[in-house]
N, C-alpha and C positions, 0 to 999 in steps of 0.2 A: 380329297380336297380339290376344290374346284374356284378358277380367279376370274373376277371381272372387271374389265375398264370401264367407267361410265362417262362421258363428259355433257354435263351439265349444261343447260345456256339458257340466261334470262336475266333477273337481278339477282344473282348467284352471289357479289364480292360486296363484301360490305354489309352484310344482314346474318355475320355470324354462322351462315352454310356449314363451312368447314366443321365447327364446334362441336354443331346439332346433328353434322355424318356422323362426326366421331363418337358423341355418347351414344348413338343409334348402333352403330356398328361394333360396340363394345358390348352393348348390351343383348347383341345377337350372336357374342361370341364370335367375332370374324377379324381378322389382321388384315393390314393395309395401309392407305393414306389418303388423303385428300390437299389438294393442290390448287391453289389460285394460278392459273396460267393467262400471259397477258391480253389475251383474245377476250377476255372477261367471262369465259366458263371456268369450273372448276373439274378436275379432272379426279376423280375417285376409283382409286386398286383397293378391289376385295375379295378377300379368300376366305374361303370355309366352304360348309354343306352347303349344296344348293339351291334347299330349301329356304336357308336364311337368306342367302343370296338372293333368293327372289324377294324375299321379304324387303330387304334395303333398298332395291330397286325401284320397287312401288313408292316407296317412300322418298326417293329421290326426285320424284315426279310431282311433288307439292315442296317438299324442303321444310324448313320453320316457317310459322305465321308471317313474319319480315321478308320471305322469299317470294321472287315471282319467277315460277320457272316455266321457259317455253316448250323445251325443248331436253330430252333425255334418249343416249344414245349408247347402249351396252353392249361390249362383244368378250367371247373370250379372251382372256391375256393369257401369255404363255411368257413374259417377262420376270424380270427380277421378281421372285416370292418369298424372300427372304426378309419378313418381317417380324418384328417384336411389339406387337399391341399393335393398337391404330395410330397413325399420325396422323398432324395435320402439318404442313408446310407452306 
């Protein structure tokens, strides 16, 4: 199993982001969370295959129809991976 940090940036907060990771990131089987942080990106940990992981990635790069995102920035995490489903926070 393999994690990624992604941080987001665009109109990321307030257009439901977080929701639309999460049913995305459930539905690729992946644990983690997604996080409004006050810079106004949103910050998304995801673990699983890395094939899925690529798969969310992409998709982070457009977001929901309400998003406008500029900017998507992924590296390994090696942090806290001790997750139960996806959050959003």
């Amino acid at each position: 199993m393999s994690c990624r940090r992604c941080l987001v940036s665009g109109r990321v907060q307030g257009v439901y982001f977080r929701g639309s990771t999460r049913r995305q990131a459930l539905a690729l089987g992946l644990k983690g969370r997604a996080v409004n942080l006050r810079d106004g990106r949103v910050e998304v940990i995801a673990c699983g295959p890395e094939d899925k992981l690529d798969v969310l990635c992409r998709w982070l790069e457009h977001g929901p129809p309400s998003a406008s995102v500029t900017c998507v920035s992924c590296e390994p995490w090696s942090g806290d991976t001790d997750f139960h489903g996806f959050e959003t926070l």
